[in-house]
C-alpha positions as CSV (number, residue, x, y, z in Angstrom):
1,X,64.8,184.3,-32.3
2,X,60.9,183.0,-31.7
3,X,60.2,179.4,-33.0
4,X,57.6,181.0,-35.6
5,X,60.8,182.9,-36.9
6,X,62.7,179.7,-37.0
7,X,59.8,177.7,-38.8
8,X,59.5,180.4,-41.3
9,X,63.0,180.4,-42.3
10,X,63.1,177.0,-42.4
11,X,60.1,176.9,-44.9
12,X,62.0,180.1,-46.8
13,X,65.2,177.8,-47.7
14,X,62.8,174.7,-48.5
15,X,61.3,177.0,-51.2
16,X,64.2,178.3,-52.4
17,X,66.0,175.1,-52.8
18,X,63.3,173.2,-55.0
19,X,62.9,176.5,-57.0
20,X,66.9,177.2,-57.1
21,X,67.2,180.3,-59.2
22,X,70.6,180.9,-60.1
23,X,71.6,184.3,-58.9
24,X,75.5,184.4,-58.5
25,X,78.2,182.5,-60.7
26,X,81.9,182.2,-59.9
27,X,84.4,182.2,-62.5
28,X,87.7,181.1,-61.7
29,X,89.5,183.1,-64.5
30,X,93.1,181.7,-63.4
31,X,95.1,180.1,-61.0
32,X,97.8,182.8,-60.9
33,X,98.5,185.0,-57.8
34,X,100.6,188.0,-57.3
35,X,100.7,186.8,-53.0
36,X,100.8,183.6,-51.5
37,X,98.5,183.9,-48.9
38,X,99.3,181.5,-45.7
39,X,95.1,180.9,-45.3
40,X,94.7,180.2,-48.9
41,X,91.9,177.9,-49.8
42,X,92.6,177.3,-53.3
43,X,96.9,177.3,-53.4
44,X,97.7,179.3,-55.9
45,X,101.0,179.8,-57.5
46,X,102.3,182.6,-59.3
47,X,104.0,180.1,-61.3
48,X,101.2,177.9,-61.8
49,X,101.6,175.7,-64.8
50,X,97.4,176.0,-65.8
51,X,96.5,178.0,-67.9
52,X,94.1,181.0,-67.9
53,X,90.7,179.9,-69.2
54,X,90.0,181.4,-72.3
55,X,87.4,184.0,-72.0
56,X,85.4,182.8,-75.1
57,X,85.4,179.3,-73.9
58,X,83.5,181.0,-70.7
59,X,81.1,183.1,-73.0
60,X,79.5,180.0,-74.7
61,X,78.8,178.1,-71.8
62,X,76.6,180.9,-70.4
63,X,75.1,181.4,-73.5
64,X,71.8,178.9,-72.5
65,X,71.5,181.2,-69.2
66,X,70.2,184.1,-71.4
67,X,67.5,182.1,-72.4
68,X,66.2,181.3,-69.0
69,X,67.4,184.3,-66.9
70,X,66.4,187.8,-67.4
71,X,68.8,190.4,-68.5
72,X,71.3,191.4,-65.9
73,X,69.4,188.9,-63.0
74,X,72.6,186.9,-63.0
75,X,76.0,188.4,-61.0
76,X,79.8,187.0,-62.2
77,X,81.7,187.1,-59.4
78,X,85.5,186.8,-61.6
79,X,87.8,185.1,-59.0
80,X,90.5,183.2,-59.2
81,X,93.9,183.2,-58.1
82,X,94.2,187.5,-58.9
83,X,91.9,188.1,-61.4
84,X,93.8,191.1,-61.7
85,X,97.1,189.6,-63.6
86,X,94.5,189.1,-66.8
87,X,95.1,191.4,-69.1
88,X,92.2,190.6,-70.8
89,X,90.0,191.2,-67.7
90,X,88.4,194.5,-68.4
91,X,87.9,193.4,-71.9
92,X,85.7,190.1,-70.3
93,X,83.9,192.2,-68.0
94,X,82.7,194.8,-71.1
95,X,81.6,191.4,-72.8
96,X,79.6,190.2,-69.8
97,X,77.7,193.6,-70.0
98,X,76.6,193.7,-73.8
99,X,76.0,189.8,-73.0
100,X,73.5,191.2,-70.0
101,X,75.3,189.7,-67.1
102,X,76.2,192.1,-64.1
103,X,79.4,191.9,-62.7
104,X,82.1,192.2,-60.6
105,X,85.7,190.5,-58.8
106,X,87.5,189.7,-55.8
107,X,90.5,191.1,-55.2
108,X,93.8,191.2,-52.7
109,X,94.0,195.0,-54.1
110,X,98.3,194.3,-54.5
111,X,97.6,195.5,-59.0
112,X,94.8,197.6,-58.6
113,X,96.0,200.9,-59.5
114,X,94.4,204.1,-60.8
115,X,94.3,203.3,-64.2
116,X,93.0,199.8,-63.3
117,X,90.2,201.4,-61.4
118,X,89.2,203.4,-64.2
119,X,89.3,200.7,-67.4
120,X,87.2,198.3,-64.7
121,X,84.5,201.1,-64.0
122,X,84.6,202.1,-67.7
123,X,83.9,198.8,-68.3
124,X,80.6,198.1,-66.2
125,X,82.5,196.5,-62.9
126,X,79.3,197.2,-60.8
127,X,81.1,195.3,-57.4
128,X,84.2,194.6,-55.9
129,X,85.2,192.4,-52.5
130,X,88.7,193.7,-51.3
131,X,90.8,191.7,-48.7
132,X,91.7,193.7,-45.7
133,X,93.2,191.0,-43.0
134,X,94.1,192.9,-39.9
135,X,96.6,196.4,-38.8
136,X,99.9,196.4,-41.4
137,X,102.2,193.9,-39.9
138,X,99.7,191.7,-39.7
139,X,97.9,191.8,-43.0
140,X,101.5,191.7,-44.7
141,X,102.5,188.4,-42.4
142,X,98.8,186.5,-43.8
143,X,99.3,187.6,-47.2
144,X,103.5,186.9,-47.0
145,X,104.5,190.1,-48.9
146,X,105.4,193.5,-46.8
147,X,103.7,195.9,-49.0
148,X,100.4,193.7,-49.0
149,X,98.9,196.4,-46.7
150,X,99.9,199.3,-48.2
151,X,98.7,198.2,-51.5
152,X,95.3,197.3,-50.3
153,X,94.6,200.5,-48.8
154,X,95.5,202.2,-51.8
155,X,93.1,200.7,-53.7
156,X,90.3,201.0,-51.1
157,X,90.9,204.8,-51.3
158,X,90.1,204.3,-55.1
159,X,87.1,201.8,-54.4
160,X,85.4,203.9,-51.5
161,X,85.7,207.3,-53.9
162,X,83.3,205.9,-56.8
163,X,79.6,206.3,-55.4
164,X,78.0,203.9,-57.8
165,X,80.4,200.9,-56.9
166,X,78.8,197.9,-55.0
167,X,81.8,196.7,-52.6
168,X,83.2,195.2,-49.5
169,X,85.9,194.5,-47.6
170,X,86.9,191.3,-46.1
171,X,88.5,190.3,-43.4
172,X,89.6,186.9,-42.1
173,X,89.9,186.4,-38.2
174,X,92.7,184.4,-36.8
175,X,94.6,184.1,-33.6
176,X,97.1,187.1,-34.7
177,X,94.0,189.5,-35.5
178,X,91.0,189.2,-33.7
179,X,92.8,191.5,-31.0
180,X,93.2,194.4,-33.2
181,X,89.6,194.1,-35.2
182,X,88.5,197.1,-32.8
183,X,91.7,199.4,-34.5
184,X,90.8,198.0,-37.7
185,X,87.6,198.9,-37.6
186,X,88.3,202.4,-36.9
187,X,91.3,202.7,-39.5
188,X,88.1,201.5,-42.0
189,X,85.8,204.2,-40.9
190,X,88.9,206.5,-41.6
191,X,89.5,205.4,-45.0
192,X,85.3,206.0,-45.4
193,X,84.5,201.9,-45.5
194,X,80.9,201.4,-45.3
195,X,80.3,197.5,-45.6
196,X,82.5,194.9,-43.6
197,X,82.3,191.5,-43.7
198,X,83.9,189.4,-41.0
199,X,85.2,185.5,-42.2
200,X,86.7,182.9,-39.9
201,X,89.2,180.9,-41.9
202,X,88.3,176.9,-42.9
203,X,90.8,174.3,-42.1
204,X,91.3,173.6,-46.1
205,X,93.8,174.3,-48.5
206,X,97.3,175.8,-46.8
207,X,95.0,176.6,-43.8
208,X,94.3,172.9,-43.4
209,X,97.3,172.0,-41.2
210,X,97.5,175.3,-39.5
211,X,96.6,175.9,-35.7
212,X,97.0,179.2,-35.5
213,X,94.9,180.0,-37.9
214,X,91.5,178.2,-36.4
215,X,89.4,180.1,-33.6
216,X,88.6,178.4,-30.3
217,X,85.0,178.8,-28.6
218,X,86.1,181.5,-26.9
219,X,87.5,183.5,-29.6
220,X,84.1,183.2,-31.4
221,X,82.3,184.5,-28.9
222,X,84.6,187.2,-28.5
223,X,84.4,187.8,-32.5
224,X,80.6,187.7,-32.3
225,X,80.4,190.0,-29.3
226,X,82.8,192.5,-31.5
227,X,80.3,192.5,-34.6
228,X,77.1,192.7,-32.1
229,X,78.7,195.7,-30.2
230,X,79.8,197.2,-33.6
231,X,76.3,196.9,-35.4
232,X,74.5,198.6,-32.5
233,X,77.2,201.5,-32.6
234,X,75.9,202.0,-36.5
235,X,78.5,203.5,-37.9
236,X,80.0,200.8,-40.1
237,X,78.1,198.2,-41.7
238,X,79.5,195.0,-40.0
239,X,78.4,191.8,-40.9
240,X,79.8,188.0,-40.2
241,X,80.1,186.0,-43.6
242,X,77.6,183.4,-44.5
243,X,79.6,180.8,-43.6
244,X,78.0,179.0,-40.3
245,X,74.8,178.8,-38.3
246,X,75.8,180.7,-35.0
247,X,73.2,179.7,-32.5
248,X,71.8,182.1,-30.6
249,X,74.0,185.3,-32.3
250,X,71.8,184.7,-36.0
251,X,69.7,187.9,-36.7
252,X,72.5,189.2,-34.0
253,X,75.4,189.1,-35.9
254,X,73.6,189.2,-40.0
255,X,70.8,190.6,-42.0
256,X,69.5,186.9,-43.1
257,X,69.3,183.7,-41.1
258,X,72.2,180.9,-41.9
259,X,71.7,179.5,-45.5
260,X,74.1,177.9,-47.6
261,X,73.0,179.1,-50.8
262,X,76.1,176.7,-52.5
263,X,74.1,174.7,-55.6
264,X,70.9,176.7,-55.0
265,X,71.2,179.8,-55.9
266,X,75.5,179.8,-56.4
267,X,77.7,178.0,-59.4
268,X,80.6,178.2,-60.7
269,X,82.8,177.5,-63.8
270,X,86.4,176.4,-62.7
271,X,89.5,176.9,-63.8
272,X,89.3,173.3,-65.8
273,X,85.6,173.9,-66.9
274,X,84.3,171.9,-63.9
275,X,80.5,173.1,-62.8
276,X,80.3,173.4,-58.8
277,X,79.1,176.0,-56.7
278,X,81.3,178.2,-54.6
279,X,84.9,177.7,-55.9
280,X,86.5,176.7,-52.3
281,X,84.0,173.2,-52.3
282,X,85.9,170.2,-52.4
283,X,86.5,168.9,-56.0
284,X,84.4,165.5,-55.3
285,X,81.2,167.8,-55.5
286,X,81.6,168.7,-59.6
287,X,78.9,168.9,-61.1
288,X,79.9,168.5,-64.9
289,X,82.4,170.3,-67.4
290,X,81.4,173.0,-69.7
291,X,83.6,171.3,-72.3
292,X,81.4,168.2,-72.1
293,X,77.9,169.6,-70.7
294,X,75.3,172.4,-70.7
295,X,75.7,174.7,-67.8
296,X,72.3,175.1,-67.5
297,X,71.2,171.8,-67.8
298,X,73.3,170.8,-65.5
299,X,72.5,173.3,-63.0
300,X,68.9,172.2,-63.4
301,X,68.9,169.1,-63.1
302,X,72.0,168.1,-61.3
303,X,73.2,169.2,-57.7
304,X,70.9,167.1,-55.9
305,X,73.5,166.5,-53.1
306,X,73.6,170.1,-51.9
307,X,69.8,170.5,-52.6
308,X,69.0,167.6,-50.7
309,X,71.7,167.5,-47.6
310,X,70.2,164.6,-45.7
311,X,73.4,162.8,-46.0
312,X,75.1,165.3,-44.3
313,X,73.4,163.6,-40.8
314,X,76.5,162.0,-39.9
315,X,79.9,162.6,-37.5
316,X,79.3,165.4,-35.4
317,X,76.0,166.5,-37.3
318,X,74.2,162.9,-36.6
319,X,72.7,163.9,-33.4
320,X,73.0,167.7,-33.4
321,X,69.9,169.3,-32.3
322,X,70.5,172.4,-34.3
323,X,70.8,170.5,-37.6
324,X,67.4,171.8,-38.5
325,X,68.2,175.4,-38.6
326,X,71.8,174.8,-39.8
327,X,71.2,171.8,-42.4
328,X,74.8,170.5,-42.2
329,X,76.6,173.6,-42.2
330,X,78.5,175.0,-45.4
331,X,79.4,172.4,-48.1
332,X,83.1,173.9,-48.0
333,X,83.6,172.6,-45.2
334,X,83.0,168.7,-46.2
335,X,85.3,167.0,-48.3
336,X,84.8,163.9,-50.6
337,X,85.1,161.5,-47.4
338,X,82.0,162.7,-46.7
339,X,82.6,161.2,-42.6
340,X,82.2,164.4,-40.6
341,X,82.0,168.3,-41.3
342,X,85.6,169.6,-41.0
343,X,85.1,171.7,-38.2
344,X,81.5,173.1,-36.3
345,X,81.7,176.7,-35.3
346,X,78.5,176.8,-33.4
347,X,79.6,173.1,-31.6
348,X,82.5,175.2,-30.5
349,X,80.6,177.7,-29.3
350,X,78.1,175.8,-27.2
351,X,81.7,173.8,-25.3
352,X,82.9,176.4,-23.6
């Protein structure tokens, strides 16, 4: 990438950050889960004692968007926990349409059957994100349940076969995967996947304390050269996440340069009512609470520490020459200490 290329970008996110149009909002619909995944960020229960958040309690606090946003410019992205085990959640997601908003979830695929397929589509689900996480033994050892796999893959068959539904599968590389991504990638192309989207997993949540599950230098280089070899093939849209700045494999790797887009164009509603941005940020970060605040008031004028990241020059960051292009990296992977960012992939890159 040419300097100019670099300034421009660079001038693109200063833009977009003072004018921070909110184009994707999270909710977390519930902290229940029908898995208990070994990398999960959030450490959900299927036993959880919180409660679902009442869907009506979500439909007010969007209310004031409507009045700023044009119809349908706004996606929610239901999350969770398995947004799934709501039994409510086609009946939220025929809401959200009539309301104007567009939107989809993000699924581990174990309760989406046929039927499911159909009440969501009926319902205006315009996207889905579906967890694929390696070959079978694999997938079912990260997502601790033997018929993980074999419940994903059904309901990819289902997603794949409706023309007009945005999705995506997911896949997050570890130590026990990244040697089998070329076999995944071909059982994908089998089963008719067109978009892929490659994650590395963060050291947070039951991750945190978890070796195997990080990436060396070495390994990211080798995961890079796998998505750089497998864009130029074209036969599989195959993308790494938005999650880091990767040196020298940007524009390689990705449509769009590095941008954490958490508090500038992302927000979400928590399980509790707290306003943050991407669900996985630490809980220092809050915003506000829906039961206390106007989401879009707060969104407007609040968020100022992911709009304005200066503080983030510190630890590992202070004297990094690539904080320029990378500004601090992605604000899930700080916590409220606020010392250091948990863990650089493009520092790790650039040691070996």
């Amino acid at each position: 990438m040419s300097l100019f290329q670099k300034i421009i970008r660079r001038q693109f996110r200063k833009n977009e950050t003072l004018l921070h149009p909110l184009n994707y909002l999270f909710w977390e619909c519930t902290w229940r889960c029908n898995l208990a995944c070994l990398h999960c960020g959030s450490d959900c229960q299927s036993d959880t004692t919180v409660k679902d958040m009442p869907f009506e309690y979500f439909l007010k606090a969007i209310q004031p968007l409507k009045e700023k946003y044009k119809r349908d410019s706004i996606v929610v992205a239901i999350t969770g926990g398995e947004p799934l085990l709501r039994s409510d959640l086609a009946d939220c997601g025929l809401r959200l349409r009539k309301e104007g908003f567009r939107w989809g979830i993000v699924t581990n695929g174990f309760a989406y059957t046929e039927a499911m397929h159909h009440k969501l589509l009926a319902a205006g689900m315009g996207a889905i994100t579906l967890s694929v996480d390696g070959l079978e033994e694999t997938h079912n050892w990260l997502r601790n349940n033997r018929h993980s796999f074999q419940k994903a893959m059904q309901a990819l068959d289902l997603i794949v076969s409706s023309p007009r539904l945005n999705y995506d599968v997911v896949t997050c590389v570890h130590q026990r995967n990244i040697h089998e991504l070329e076999a995944l990638k071909q059982l994908l192309i089998k089963h008719k996947v067109k978009t892929w989207r490659l994650f590395t997993i963060a050291p947070i949540g039951r991750a945190a304390n978890n070796p195997e599950m990080m990436l060396d230098g070495k390994a990211l280089h080798q995961l890079m050269d796998f998505i750089v070899k497998s864009r130029k093939e074209g036969i599989i849209d195959v993308k790494f996440s938005c999650e880091a700045y990767v040196g020298n494999y940007e524009f390689k790797v990705k449509d769009s340069f590095f941008f954490c887009r958490a508090g500038i164009n992302i927000a979400s509603v928590l399980i509790d009512g707290s306003i943050s941005a991407c669900p996985n940020i630490h809980r220092s970060f809050v915003q506000g609470n829906i039961y206390q605040d106007n989401l879009s008031d707060v969104w407007d004028n609040k968020f100022d520490c992911m709009r304005n990241r200066t503080w983030m020059l510190t630890g590992i960051c202070s004297n990094c020459k690539a904080f320029k292009n990378c500004g601090g990296g992605a604000m899930h992977l700080w916590n409220d200490k606020k010392e250091s960012i948990l863990c650089c992939l493009y520092q790790k890159m650039n040691k070996i």
